[in-house]
Each structure stands twice: as structure tokens, then as C-alpha cells.
C-alpha positions in Angstrom: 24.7 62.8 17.6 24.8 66.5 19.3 23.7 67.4 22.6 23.4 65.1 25.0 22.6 67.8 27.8 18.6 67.0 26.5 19.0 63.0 27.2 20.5 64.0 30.6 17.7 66.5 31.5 14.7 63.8 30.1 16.1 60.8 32.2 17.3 63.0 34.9 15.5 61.6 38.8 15.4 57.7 37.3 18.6 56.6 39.3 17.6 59.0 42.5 16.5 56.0 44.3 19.1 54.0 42.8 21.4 54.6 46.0 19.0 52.8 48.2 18.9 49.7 45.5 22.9 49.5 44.4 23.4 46.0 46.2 19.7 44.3 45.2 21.5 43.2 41.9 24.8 41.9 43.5 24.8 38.4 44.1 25.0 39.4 48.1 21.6 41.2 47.7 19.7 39.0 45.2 18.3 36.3 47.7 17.7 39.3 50.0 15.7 40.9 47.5 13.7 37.8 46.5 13.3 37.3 50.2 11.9 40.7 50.7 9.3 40.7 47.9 8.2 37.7 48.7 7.5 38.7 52.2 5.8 41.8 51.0 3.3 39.8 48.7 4.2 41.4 45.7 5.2 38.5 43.9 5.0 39.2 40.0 3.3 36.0 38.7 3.5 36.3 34.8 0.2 36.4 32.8 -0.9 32.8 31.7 -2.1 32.8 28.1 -4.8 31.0 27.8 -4.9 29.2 24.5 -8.2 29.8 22.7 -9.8 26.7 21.6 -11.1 27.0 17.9 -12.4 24.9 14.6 -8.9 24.3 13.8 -8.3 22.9 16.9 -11.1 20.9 17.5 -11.1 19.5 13.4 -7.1 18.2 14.7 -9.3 16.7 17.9 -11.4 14.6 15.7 -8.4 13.8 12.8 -5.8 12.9 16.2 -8.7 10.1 17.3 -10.0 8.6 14.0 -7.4 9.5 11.5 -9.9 11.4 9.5 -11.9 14.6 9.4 -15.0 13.8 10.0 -18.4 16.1 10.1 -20.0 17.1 13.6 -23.4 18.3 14.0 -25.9 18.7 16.9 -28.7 16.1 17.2 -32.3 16.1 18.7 -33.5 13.3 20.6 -36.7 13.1 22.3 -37.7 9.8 24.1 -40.3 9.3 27.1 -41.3 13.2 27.2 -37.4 14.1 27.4 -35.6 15.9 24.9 -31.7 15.4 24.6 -28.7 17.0 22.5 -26.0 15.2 21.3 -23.0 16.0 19.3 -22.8 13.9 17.1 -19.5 12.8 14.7 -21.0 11.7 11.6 -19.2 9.3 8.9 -18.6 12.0 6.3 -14.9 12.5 6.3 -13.9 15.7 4.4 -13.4 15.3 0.6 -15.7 12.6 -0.1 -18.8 13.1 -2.6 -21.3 13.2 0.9 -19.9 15.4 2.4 -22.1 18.5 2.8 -19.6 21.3 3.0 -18.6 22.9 0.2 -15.3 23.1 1.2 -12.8 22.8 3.6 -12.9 26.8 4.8 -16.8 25.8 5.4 -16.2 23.1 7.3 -13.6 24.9 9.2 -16.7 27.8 9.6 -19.0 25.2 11.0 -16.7 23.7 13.6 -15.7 27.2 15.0 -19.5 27.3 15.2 -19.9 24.6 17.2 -16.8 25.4 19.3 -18.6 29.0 20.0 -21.8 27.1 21.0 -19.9 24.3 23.3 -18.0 27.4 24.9 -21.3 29.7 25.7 -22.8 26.6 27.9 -19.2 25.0 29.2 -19.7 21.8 27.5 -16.3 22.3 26.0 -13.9 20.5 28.3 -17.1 18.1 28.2 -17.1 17.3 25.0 -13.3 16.8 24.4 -12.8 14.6 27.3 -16.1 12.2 25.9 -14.3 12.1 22.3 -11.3 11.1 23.9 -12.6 8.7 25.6 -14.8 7.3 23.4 -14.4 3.5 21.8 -16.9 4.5 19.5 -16.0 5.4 15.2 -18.4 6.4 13.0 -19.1 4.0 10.2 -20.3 5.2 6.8 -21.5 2.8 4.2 -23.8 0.5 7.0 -27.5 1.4 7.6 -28.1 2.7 9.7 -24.8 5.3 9.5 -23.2 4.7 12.6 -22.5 8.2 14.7 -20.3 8.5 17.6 -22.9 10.4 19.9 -21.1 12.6 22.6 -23.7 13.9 25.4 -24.2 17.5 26.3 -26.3 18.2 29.4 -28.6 21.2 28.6 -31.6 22.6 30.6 -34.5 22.4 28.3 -34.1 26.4 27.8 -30.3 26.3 26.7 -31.9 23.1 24.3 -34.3 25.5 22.9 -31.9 28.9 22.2 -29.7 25.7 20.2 -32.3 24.0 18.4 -35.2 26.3 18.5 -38.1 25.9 20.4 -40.5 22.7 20.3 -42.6 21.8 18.2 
């Protein structure tokens, strides 16, 4: 490939310390070396990836506990002077003629939605660990419909920037 006087010259003062180093990679020098930068406190840990929670992940939550894909949407309840939010999984699996997303790319939209939301107030790991936990199915076809409610404990400011202010 030509000249190799150019590859010496670029990588030339790489190996000056390498003297000093020669026996770290020997077996003799290996626990040595470990030994040494652990005592020093530079201890490469490797970056965790955090795996990012999304709609597809959280539709898989709901189809893993009730075998179906059912809709989820935030509820209003106001008893005794108190107002409450719930998440709510509703008996309207995806596909059927009630089921109010136009598709499954819109449900898949409104659950990354609601993922969003749970994530901006930490209700996330909430949430997940109340649906699992949950004996609860939604039951379509009785009246009243039967919703698995799943808490969320909100100030009455975070209530209002979800649901809008009362009325």
C-alpha cells in the first residue's frame, strides 16, 4: 500500500509509555493491575442502559395480565369535596366495534401518551406494580362496564395541568 514511513510518523509516541505497562497484560501483572485500579478508585463501571418505558411496552403490560388489549384512560372522581384520578382499564379490547381508536397505530399514540403523563409525575412504577397486582378484569357487556381502576396520587395542582382545572 506504499509508504508506511506516514503510519509510523502519525502513531509515533502511543507505545512511549508502553515500557512502564509491558507486564500489566501478562497473566503475572493482571491481578496486579486490577488490584491497583481498584485501589486508585478508578473503577470503570460500564454505562447502564436504561430501558425507556413506552406504549408498546405498557399495551404488552395490559395484554401479559388479561390476555387482551384493552383501552386505558384517565378518570375524574370527585366525592366529599375531594377530587381523585384514576387510570382506568376499560373493557374495550382492540378490534372490537366499541372501541374508540381508529386504529391500532392510535391506540398505540394514546398509550405513549399516557406513559408520557405517568412518567412527568412518577406514577409509572406506580401504576405497573397496581396492574400487576390487581385481581381486578374489566368486564364489558354488564352495566355498569366494569373498569379495573388503578390509583394515582396527584396534588390537586398536578390533577388540574391533567384534567383541566374545575369546574
Amino acid at each position: 500500500f506504499g509508504n508506511n514511513n506516514d503510519a509510523e510518523e502519525k502513531f509515533a509516541g502511543l507505545n512511549e509509555g508502553a515500557k512502564d505497562d509491558e507486564n500489566v497484560w501478562d497473566a503475572s501483572g493482571l491481578a496486579a493491575e486490577i488490584e491497583r485500579r481498584n485501589t486508585d478508585g478508578e473503577e470503570a463501571e460500564e454505562p447502564v442502559e436504561e430501558v425507556e418505558f413506552d406504549g408498546y411496552a405498557l399495551r404488552d403490560a395490559i395484554l401479559n395480565k388479561f390476555g387482551v388489549c384493552w383501552d386505558v384512560d384517565f378518570q375524574r372522581v370527585e366525592s366529599y369535596g375531594f377530587r381523585k384520578v384514576y387510570l382506568n382499564i376499560l373493557p374495550f379490547k382492540l378490534g372490537s366495534r366499541k372501541f374508540r381508536h381508529a386504529s391500532e397505530w392510535d391506540y398505540l399514540c394514546h398509550l405513549q401518551a399516557i406513559v408520557e403523563i405517568l412518567q412527568k409525575y412518577d406514577l409509572l412504577d406506580s401504576v405497573l406494580a397496581q396492574l400487576e397486582e390487581t385481581k381486578k378484569k374489566p368486564r364489558p357487556g354488564t352495566s355498569p362496564l366494569v373498569a379495573v381502576p388503578l390509583r394515582l396520587d396527584l396534588t390537586e395542582e398536578q390533577i388540574d395541568q391533567i384534567l383541566g382545572p374545575n369546574r
